[in-house]
C-alpha positions in Angstrom: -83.3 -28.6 -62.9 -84.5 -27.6 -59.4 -82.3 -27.8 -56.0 -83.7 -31.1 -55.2 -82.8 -32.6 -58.8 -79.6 -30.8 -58.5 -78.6 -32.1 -54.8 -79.4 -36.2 -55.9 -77.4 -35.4 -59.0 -74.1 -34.1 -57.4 -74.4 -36.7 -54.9 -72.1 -39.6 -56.9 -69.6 -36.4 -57.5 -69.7 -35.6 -53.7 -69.7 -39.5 -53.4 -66.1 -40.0 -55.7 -64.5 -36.5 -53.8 -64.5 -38.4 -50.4 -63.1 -41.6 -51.7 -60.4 -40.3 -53.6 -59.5 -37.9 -51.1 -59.1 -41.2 -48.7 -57.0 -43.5 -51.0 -55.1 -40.3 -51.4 -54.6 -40.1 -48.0 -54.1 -43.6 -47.3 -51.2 -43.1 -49.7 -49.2 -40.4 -47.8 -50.0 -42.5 -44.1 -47.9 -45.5 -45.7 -45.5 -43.6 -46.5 -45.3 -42.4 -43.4 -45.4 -45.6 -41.5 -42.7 -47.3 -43.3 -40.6 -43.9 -42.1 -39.8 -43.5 -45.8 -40.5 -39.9 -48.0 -44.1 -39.2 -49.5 -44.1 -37.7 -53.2 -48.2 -36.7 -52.1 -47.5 -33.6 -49.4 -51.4 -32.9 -49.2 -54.8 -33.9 -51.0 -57.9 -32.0 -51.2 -60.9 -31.8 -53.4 -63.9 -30.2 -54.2 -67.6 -30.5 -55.9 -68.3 -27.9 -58.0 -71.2 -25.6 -57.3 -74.6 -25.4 -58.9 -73.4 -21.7 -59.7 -70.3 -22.8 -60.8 -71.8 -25.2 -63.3 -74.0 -23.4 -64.6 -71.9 -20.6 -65.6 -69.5 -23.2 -67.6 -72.6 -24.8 -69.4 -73.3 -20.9 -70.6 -69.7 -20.5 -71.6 -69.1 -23.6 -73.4 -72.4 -24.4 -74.9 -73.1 -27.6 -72.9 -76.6 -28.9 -72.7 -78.0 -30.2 -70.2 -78.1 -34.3 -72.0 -74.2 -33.7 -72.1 -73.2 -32.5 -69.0 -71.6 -35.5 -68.0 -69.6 -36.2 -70.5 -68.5 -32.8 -71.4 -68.0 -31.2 -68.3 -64.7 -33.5 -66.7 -64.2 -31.4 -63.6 -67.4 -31.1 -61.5 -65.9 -33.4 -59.2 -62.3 -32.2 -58.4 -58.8 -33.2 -56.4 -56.1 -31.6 -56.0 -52.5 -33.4 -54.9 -49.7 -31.3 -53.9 -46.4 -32.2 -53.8 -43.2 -30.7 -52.2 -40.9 -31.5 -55.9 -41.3 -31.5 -59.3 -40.0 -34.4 -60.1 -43.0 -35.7 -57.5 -45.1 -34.8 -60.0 -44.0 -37.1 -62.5 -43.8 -40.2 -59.3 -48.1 -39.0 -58.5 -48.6 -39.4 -62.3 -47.0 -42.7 -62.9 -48.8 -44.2 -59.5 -52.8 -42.7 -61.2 -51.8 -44.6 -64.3 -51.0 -47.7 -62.6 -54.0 -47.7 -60.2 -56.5 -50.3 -61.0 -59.7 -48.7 -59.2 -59.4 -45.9 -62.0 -59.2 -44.8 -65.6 -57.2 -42.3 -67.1 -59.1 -40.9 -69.9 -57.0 -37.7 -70.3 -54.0 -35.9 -69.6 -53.0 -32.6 -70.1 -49.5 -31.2 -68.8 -49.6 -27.8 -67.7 -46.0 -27.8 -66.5 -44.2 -28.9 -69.8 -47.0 -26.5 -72.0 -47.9 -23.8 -69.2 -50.9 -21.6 -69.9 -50.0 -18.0 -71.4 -51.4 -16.6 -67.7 -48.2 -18.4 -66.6 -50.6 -21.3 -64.8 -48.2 -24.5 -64.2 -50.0 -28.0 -63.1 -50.7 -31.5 -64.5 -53.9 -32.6 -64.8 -55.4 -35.9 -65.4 -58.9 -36.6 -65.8 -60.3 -40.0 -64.6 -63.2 -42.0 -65.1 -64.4 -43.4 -61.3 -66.9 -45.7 -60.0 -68.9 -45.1 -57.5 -71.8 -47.7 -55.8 -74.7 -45.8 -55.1 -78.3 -46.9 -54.3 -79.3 -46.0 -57.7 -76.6 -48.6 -59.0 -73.0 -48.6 -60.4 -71.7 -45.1 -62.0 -68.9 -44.2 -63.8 -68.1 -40.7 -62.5 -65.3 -38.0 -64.6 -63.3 -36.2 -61.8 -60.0 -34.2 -62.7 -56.9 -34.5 -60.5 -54.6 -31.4 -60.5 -51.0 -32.1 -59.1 -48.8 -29.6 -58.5 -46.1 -28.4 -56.2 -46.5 -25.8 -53.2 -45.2 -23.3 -55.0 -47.7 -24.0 -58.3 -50.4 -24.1 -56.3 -49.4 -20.7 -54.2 -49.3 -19.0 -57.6 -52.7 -20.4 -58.7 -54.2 -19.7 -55.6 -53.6 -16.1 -55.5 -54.3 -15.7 -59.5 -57.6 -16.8 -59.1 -58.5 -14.3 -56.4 -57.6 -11.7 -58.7 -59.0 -12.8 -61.6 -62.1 -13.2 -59.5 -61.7 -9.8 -58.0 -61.4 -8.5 -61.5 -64.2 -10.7 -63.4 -61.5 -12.4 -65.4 -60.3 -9.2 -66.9 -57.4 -8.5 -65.3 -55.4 -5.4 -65.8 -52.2 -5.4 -68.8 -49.6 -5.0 -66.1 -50.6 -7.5 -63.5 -51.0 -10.1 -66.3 -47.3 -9.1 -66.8 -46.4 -9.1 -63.1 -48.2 -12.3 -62.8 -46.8 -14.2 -65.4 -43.1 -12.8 -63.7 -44.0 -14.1 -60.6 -45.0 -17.7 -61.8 -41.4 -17.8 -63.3 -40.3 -17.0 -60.3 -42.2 -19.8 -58.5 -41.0 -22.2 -61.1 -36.9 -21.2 -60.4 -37.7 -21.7 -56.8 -38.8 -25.5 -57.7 -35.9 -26.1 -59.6 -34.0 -24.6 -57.2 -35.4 -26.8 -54.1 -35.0 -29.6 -56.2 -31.3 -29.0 -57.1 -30.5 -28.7 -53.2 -32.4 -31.5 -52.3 -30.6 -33.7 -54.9 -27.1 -31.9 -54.0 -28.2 -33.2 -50.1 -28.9 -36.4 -51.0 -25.7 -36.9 -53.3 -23.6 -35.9 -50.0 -25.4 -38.2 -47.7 -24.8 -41.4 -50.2 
């Protein structure tokens, strides 16, 4: 596929990214404007890159014909939130939703990865309008709290650094330090709830 073909074809992705990002958005600004507490602390999202792409199609064998349904995360958004327990409050809002289909869910936090990776993650079927018509597009929503997304943050520098190959004993240090990101969550949680308990 050249540039050109590659540009019109991201262009629904790019397309579902800002609009989500928006309602997202929207989500935390009520919150705020009723002067009551957001479970969404920030939104972001992404398109993957041609590069990016084309190096999972390699990896996992994915032709061209079956891009779109096999490959769920070329559009991407990520919700932090300050709590856990948030996490559960953004999941139960997605499956609600009526401008979106949950298709998949996959949670991270119960089941984390064996890199010590903690998120839930939802993929979604979306529709988009665009001047080619109606499209239903896959995007994946990661949520996750600050300190998740700290730890994921800096384990994929270093796995990038490394080519995915990291070292024995920063696997090990790694994996220590997400447990240690996960007893500081519990921990902010417990206070928060011991706060709130008081001011009752």
């Amino acid at each position: 596929m050249e540039y050109r073909e590659w540009s019109n074809f991201l262009i629904p992705y790019s397309q579902a990214v800002q609009e989500l990002i928006v309602k997202f958005e929207n989500i935390i600004s009520e919150y705020r404007s009723l002067d009551r507490y957001s479970p969404v602390e920030q939104v972001s999202g992404r398109v993957k890159s041609v590069e990016s792409i084309l190096d999972k199609m390699r990896r996992q064998d994915i032709s061209m014909e079956d891009l779109e349904d096999r490959m769920t995360d070329i559009a991407g958004i990520r919700i932090i939130c300050r709590f856990v327990e948030d996490i559960d409050t953004v999941v139960e809002m997605i499956r609600k939703r009526k401008d979106m289909e949950v298709i998949e869910e996959t949670n991270y936090i119960a089941h984390k990865k064996a890199s010590g990776y903690r998120s839930y993650h939802m993929i979604v079927s979306y529709p988009v309008y665009t001047v080619w018509g109606d499209k239903h597009i896959k995007a994946e929503i990661q949520i996750r709290t600050l300190g998740m997304n700290f730890w994921s943050t800096i384990e994929h520098s270093l796995s990038y650094k490394y080519k995915g190959k990291l070292p024995e004993d920063v696997l090990k240090r790694l994996q220590r330090a997400s447990e240690a990101a996960f007893e500081m969550d519990q921990e902010m949680s417990s206070i928060r709830d011991e706060i709130v308990r008081e001011t009752i």
